[in-house]
N, C-alpha and C positions, 0 to 999 in steps of 0.2 A: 434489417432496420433495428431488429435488437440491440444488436452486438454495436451497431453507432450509439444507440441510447446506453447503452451500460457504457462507451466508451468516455463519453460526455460528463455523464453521472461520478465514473471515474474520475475524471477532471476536476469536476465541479470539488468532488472533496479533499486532491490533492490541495486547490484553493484553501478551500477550507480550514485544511489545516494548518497550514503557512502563513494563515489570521491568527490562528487559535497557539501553537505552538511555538515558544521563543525558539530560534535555532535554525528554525526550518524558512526559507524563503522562495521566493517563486518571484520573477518580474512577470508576468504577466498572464493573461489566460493562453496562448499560445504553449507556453512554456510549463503550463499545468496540463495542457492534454498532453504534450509529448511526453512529459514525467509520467504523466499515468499511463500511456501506452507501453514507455521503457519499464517501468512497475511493474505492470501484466506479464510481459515479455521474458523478463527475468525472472520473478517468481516462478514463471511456469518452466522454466528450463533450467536456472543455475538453482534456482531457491528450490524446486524439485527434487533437482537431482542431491544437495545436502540435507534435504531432512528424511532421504530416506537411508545416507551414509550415519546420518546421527539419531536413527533412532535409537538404537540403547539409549544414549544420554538422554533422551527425549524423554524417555520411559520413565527412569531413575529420576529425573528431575519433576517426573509427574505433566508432562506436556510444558513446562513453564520455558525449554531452553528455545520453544519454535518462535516465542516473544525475540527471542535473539538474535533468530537466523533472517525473520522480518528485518529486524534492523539494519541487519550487514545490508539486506538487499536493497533496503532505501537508503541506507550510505552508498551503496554502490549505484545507485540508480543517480544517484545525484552528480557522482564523478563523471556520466556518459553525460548527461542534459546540461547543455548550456541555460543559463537565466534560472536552475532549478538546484538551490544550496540546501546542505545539510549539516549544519557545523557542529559536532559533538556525539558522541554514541548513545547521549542522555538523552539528546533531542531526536535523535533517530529510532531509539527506543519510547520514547514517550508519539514521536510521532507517528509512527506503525502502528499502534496499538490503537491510537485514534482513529489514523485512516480507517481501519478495519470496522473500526465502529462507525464511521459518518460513512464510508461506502455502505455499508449494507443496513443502516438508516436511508440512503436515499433510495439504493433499491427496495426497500418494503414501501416509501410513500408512493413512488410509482409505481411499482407492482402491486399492491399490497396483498391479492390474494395468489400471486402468483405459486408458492408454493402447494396451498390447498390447492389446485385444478388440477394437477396431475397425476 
């Protein structure tokens, strides 16, 4: 039941951000949970597997270049989802950065003390 609600939740702010951020589009909510599922999906495998290839640079740049590698992954998330655009590495960068932030804004409203219980 979690893992549907963080899925949604997901969703909810790939929306969000495709309000908020010029660049970035979504036709519909449909098209926001599949981007958010392809998100999760890549992240955890391709987006994975290069920020452990680029940590030196990681390092040297002080954590700042994993803003980067976010990016690629939501540009590249956007080439697999149909109805789910990313036009520009500005808005793909500006839009990652945000996601991150309104994803784990909604998980703290609905959780909120999920992380104290454990």
């Amino acid at each position: 039941m979690r893992l549907l609600l963080n899925w949604v939740l997901s969703g909810l702010a790939v929306w969000i951000v495709a309000h908020v951020v010029p660049g970035v589009y979504v036709s519909g909510p449909l098209a926001a949970l599949i981007a958010a599922l392809v998100i999760g999906f890549i992240n955890a495998t391709i987006g994975m597997l290069l920020k452990i290839l680029t940590f030196p640079l990681t390092l040297v740049t002080l954590g700042l270049f994993w803003f980067v590698i976010n990016a690629l992954m939501l540009k590249f998330a956007s080439a697999l989802v149909p109805g789910f655009q990313v036009h520009g590495f500005f808005a793909a960068f500006v839009g990652a950065i945000l996601l991150s932030l309104v994803n784990m804004m909604l998980k703290w409203l609905v959780h909120p003390g999920h992380d104290r219980e454990r």
